[in-house]
C-alpha positions as CSV (number, residue, x, y, z in Angstrom):
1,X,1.9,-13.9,-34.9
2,X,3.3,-16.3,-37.1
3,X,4.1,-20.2,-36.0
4,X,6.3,-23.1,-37.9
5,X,4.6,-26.6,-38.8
6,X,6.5,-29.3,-39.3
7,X,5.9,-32.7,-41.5
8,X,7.6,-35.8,-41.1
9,X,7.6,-39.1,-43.0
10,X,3.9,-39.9,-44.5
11,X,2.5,-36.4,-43.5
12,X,4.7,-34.8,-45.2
13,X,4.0,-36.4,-48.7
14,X,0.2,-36.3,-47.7
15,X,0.5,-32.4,-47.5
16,X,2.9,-31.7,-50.2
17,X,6.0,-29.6,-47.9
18,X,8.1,-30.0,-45.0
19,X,7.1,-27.0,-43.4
20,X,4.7,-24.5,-43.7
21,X,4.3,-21.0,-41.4
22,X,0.8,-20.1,-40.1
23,X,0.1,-16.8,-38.8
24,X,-2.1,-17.5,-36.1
25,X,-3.8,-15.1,-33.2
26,X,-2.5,-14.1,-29.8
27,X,-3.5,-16.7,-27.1
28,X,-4.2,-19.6,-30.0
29,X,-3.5,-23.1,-28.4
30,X,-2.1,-25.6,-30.1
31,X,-5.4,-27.2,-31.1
32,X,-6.9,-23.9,-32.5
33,X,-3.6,-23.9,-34.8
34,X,-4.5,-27.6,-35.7
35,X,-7.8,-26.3,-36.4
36,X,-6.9,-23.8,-38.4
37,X,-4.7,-25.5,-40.2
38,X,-7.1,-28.3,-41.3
39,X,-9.0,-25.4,-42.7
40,X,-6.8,-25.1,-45.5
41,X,-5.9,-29.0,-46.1
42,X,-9.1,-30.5,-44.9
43,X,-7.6,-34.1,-46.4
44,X,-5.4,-34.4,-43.1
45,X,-8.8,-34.1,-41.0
46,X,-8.8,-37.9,-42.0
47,X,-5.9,-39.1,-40.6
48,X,-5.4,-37.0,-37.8
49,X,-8.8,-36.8,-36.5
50,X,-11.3,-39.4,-35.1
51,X,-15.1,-38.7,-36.2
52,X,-15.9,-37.0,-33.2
53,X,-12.9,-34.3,-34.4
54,X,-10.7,-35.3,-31.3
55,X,-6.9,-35.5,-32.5
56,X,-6.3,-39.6,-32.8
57,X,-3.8,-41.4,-30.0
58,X,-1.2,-42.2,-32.7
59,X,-0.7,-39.0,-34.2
60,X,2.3,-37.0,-32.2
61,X,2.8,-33.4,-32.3
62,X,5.7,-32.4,-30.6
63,X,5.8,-28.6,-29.3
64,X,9.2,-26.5,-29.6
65,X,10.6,-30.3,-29.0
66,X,8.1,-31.5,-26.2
67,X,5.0,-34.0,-26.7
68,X,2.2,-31.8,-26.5
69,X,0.8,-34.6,-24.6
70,X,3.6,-34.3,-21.6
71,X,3.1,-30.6,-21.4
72,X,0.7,-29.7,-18.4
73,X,-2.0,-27.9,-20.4
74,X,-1.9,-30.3,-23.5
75,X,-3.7,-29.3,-26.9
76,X,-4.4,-26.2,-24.5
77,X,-1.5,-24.8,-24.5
78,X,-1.0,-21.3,-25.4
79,X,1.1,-20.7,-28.7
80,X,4.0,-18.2,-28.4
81,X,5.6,-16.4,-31.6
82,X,8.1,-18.2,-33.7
83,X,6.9,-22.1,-32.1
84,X,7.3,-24.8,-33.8
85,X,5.1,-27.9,-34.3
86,X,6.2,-30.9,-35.8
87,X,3.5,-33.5,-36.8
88,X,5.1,-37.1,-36.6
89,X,3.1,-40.3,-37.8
90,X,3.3,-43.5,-35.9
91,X,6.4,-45.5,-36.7
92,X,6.1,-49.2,-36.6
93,X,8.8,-51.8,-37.0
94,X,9.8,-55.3,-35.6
């Protein structure tokens, strides 16, 4: 089944498109799709990921328009055909 990814602001420069579409398997959670997506742009593994490979606080990825973090099974939740995930760096300001 194929899903969307989404870049935003600095993520989007760091990985060279605004979108790109990932076939991924039946019952693939959202952090199997992260996964599998650093497989192919292993440079994002740095700024995404802390050394013990957990996803870092500050990065959001929003789920079909939901924080995966508000959503009840998290990074565990199961993808569906056609989602999208949008990857959104922490925004600062004053």
């Amino acid at each position: 089944m194929q899903i969307s990814l989404h870049f935003f602001a600095t993520y989007r420069d760091l990985v060279g498109e605004r979108s790109v579409e990932l076939d991924v398997a039946p019952q693939t959670t959202v952090r199997m799709a992260i996964d599998q997506f650093l497989v192919s742009h292993p440079h994002m593994r740095k700024h995404w990921c802390d050394q013990e490979g957990n996803l870092m606080p500050h990065l959001f990825v929003i789920l079909n328009k939901r924080d995966v973090n508000s959503l009840p099974d998290g990074e565990d939740t199961i993808l569906q055909p056609g989602d999208e995930l949008d990857f959104v760096p922490p925004v600062g300001g004053g």
